[in-house]
ZADREN-917485 format. One record per residue (C-alpha): x, y, z. Coordinates in Angstrom, 3 decimals. Layout:
residues N
PT          X          Y          Z
PT          X          Y          Z
...
//
This chain:
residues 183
PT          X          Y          Z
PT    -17.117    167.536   -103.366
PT    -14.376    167.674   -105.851
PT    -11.478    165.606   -105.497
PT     -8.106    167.609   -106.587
PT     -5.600    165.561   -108.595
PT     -2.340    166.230   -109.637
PT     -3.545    167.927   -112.710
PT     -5.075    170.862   -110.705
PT     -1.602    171.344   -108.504
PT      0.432    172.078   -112.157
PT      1.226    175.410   -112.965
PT      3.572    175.724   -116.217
PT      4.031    171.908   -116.422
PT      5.140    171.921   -112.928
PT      4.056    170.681   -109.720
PT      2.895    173.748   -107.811
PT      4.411    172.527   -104.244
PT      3.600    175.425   -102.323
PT      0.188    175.159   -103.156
PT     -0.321    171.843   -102.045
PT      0.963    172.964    -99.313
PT     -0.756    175.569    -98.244
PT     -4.278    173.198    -98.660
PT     -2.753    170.196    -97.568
PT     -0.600    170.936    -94.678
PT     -2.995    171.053    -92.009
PT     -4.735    167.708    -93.202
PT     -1.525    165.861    -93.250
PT     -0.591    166.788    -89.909
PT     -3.284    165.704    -88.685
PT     -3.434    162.403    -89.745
PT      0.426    162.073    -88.917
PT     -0.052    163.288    -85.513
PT     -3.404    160.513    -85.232
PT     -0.983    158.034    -86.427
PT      1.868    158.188    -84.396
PT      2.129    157.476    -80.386
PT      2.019    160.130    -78.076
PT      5.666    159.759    -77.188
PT      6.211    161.563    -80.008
PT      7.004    165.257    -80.632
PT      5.552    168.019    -82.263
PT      9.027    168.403    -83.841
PT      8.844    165.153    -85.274
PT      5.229    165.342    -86.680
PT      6.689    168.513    -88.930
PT      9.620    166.850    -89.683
PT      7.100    163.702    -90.984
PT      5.293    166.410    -92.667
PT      7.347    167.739    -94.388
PT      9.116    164.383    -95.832
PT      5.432    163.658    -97.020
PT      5.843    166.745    -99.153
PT      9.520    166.509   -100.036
PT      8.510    163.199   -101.370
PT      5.642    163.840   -103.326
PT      7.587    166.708   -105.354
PT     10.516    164.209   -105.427
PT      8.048    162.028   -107.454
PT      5.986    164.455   -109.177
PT      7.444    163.698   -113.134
PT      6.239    159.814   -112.579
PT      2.979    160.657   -111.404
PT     -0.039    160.578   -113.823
PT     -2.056    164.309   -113.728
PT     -5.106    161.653   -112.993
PT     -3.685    160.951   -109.215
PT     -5.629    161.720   -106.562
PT     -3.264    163.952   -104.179
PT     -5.362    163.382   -101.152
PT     -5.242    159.568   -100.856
PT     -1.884    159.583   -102.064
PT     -0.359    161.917    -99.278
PT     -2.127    159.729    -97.190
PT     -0.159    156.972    -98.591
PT      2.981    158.821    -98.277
PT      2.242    159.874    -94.462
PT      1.786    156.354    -93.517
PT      4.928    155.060    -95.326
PT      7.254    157.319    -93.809
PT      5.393    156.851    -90.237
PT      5.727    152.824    -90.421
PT      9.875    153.345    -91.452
PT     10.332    155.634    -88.540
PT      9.119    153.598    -86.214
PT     11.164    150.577    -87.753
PT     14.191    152.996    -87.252
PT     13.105    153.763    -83.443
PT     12.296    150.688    -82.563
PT     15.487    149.110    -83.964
PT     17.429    152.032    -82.115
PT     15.516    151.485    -78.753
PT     16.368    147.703    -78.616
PT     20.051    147.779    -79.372
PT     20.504    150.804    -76.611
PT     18.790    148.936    -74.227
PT     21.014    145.953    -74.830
PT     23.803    147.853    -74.793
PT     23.018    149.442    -71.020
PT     22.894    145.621    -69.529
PT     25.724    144.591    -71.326
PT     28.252    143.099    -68.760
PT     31.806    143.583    -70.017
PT     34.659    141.261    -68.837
PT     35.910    143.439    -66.396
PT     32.185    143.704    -64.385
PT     31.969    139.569    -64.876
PT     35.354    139.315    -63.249
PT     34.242    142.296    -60.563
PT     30.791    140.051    -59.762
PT     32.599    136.766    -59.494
PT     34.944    137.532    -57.118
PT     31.971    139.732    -54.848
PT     30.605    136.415    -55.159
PT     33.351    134.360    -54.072
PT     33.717    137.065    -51.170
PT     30.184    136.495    -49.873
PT     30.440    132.602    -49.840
PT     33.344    133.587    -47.941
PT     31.554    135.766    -45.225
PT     29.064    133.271    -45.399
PT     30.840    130.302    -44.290
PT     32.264    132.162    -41.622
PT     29.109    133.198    -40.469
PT     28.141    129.784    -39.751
PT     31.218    128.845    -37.582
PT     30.471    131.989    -35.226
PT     29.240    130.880    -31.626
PT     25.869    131.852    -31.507
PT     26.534    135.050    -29.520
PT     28.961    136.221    -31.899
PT     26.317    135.538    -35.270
PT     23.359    137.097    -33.403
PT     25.123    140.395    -32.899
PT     26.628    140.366    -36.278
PT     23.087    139.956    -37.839
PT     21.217    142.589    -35.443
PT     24.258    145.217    -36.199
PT     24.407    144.735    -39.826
PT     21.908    143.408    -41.575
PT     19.024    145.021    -38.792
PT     20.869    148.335    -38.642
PT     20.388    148.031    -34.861
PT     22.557    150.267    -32.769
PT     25.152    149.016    -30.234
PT     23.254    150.563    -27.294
PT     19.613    148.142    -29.073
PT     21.470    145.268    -29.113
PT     23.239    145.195    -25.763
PT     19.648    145.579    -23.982
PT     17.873    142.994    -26.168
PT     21.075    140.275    -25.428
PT     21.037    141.539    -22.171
PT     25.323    142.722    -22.115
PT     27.274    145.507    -21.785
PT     27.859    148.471    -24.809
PT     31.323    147.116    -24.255
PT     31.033    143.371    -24.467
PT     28.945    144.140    -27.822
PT     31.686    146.131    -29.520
PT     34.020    143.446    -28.564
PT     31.763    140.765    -30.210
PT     31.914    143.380    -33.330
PT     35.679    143.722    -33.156
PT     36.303    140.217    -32.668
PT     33.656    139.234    -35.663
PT     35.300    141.794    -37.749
PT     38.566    140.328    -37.303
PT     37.792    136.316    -38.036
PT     36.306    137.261    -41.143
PT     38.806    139.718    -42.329
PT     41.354    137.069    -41.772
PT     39.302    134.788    -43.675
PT     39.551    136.865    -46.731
PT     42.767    137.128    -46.137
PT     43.332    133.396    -46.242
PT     41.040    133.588    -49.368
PT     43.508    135.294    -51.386
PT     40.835    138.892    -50.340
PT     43.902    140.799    -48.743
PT     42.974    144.317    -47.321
PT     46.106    145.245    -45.559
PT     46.177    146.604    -42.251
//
């Protein structure tokens, strides 16, 4: 088998570039499309393609007539697949830095949730033990009013009356916090 160089490819002193096309194209996509990941589109493996060829008729005056087109699109293919991915990857880390970037605003928006849930918190823990058990089971077990008053054994009415009063302390609490929600 013969390998074609450059010399072959030169029709009136000039690189023929649609004939190296037209027997290359098919090889070079192939090996682009075995070198890149599968994330990748067919879009893009033309687009690679067709830079291999841009650049080889781009270079074509500094090439000797004794260069062996096949290895050297190769060359090429590989090249331009390795600075891609340096471009993607570069892209891909700063946008995913910039999505969990906090800005002052969220930092001053956390803190002071923060500050509110010590807040609940500490109230919480000064509840009788009526009062905390029927907080917990209505908010943080989703249990329903009607649940609650069989398993503690009161009325529907005592329970939302626990709630209200509950509601109330810790409201005021954040109040006295600085937390004011108006009435």
């Amino acid at each position: 088998m013969k390998t074609e160089i450059l010399k072959d490819y030169l029709k009136n002193g000039k690189v023929d570039i649609d004939k190296i096309i037209d027997d290359f194209y098919g090889y070079i996509y192939i090996v682009v499309k075995n070198g890149v990941s599968i994330a990748i589109t067919d879009e893009d493996i033309e687009e690679i393609v067709s830079d291999v060829f841009v650049a080889i008729w781009k270079n074509s005056i500094t090439l000797s007539n004794a260069t062996a087109i096949k290895p050297y699109l190769i060359g090429i293919a590989k090249n331009i697949i390795r600075n891609k991915y340096r471009k993607s990857v570069l892209n891909f880390s700063i946008s995913d830095y910039e999505e969990s970037l906090v800005d002052k605003c969220n930092i001053e928006k956390l803190t002071e949730q923060n500050e509110q849930d010590k807040l609940i918190q500490e109230t919480l823990r000064l509840l009788k033990q009526e009062e905390y058990e029927v907080f917990i089971l209505f908010y943080y077990e989703s249990k329903s009013i009607k649940e609650i008053a069989n398993k503690l054994n009161f009325s529907t009415s005592n329970v939302k009356t626990i709630l209200h009063r509950v509601r109330k302390i810790i409201r005021r609490n954040l109040e006295d916090g600085g937390y004011g929600y108006g009435k």
